[in-house]
C-alpha positions as CSV (number, residue, x, y, z in Angstrom):
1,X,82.4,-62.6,66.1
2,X,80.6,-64.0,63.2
3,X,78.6,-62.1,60.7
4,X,75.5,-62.8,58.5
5,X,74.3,-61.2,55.5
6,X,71.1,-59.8,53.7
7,X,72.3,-58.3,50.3
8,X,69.7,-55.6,48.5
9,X,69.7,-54.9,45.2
10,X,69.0,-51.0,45.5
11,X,69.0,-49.0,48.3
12,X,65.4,-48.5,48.3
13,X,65.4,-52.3,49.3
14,X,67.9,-51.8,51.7
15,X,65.6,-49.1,53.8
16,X,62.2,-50.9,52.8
17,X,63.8,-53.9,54.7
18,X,64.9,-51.7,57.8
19,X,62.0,-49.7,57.9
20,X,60.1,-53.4,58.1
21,X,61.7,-54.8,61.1
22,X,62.7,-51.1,63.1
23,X,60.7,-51.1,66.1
24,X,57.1,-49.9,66.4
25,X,57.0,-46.5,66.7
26,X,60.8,-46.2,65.5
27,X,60.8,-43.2,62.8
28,X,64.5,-42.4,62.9
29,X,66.9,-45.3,62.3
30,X,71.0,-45.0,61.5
31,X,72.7,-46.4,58.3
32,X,76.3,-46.1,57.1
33,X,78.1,-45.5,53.9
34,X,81.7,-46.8,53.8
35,X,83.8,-48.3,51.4
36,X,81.1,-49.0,48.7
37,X,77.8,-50.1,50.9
38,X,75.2,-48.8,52.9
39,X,74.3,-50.6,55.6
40,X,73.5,-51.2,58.8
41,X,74.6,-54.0,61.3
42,X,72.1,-55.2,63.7
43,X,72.8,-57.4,66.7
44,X,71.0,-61.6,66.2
45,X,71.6,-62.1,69.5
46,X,71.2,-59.1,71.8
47,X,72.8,-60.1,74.9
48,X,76.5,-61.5,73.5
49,X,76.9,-59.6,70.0
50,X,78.6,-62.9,68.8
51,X,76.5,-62.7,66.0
52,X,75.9,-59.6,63.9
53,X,73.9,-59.5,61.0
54,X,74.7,-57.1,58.1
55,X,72.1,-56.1,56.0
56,X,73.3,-54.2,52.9
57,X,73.8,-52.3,49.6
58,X,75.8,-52.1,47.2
59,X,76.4,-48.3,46.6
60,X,77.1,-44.7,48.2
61,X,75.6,-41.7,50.0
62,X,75.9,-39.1,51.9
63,X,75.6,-37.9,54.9
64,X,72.8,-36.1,56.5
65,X,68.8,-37.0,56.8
66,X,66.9,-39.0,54.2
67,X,63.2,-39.0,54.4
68,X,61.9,-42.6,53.2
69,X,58.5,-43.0,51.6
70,X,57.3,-46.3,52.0
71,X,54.3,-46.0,49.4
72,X,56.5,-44.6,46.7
73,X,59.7,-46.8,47.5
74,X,61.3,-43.2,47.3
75,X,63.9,-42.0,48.9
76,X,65.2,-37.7,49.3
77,X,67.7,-35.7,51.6
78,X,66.1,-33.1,53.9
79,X,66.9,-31.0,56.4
80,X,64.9,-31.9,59.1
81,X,62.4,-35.0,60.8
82,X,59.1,-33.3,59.4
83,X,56.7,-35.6,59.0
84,X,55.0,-38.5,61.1
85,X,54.0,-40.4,57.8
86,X,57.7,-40.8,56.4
87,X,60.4,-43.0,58.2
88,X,64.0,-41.3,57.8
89,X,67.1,-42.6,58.2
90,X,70.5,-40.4,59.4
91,X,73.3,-41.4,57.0
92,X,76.8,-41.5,58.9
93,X,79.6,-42.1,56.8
94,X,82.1,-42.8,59.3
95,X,86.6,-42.5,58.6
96,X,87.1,-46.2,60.4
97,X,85.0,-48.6,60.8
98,X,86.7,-51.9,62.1
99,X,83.7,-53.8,62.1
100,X,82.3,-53.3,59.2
101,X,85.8,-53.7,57.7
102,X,85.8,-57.1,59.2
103,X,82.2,-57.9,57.8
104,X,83.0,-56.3,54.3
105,X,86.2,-58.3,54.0
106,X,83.9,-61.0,54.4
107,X,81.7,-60.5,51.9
108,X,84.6,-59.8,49.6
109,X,86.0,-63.4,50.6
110,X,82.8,-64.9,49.7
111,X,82.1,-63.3,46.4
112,X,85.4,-64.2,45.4
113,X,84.4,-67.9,46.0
């Protein structure tokens, strides 16, 4: 498996960017927080998975639903998928992760460099 990488400066980034390239008509998109990033690891090439591409911030949330104004570049947890004019994103923060571990390691490596 190989991994690429698109690094955000703020999570705000990190959802504009998601909220850019979800599918059309796609209001409700997954994220993760684990080990210091949120993220979210999307497939380049749909039908092997060899290669995933993690896009990613630095930082740490919670989990539940975040409502995502595009407008405002603001971001707040609700309680529920209200509005049609907001993108939200469900924040899992999951106990293993093996490949995120593997891409995170990764990204350690090559900071290191």
């Amino acid at each position: 498996m190989k991994f690429e990488y698109e690094e955000f400066s703020t999570i705000e980034e990190f959802f504009l960017y998601l909220v850019s390239v979800a599918p059309y008509m796609k209001q409700v998109l997954p994220a993760s927080s684990y080990k210091g990033y949120v993220f979210s690891i999307l497939p380049l090439t749909p039908v092997s998975g060899d290669i995933l591409m993690m896009i990613y911030a630095k930082g740490s949330m919670e989990p539940g639903i975040i409502e995502f104004d595009i407008s405002t570049r603001k971001y707040k947890t609700v309680s529920a998928v209200e509005r049609a004019d907001k993108n939200y994103f469900i924040i899992l923060k999951p106990k293993i992760a093996t490949i995120a571990d593997s891409a995170i390691k990764e990204i350690e490596n090559l900071n290191k460099s």
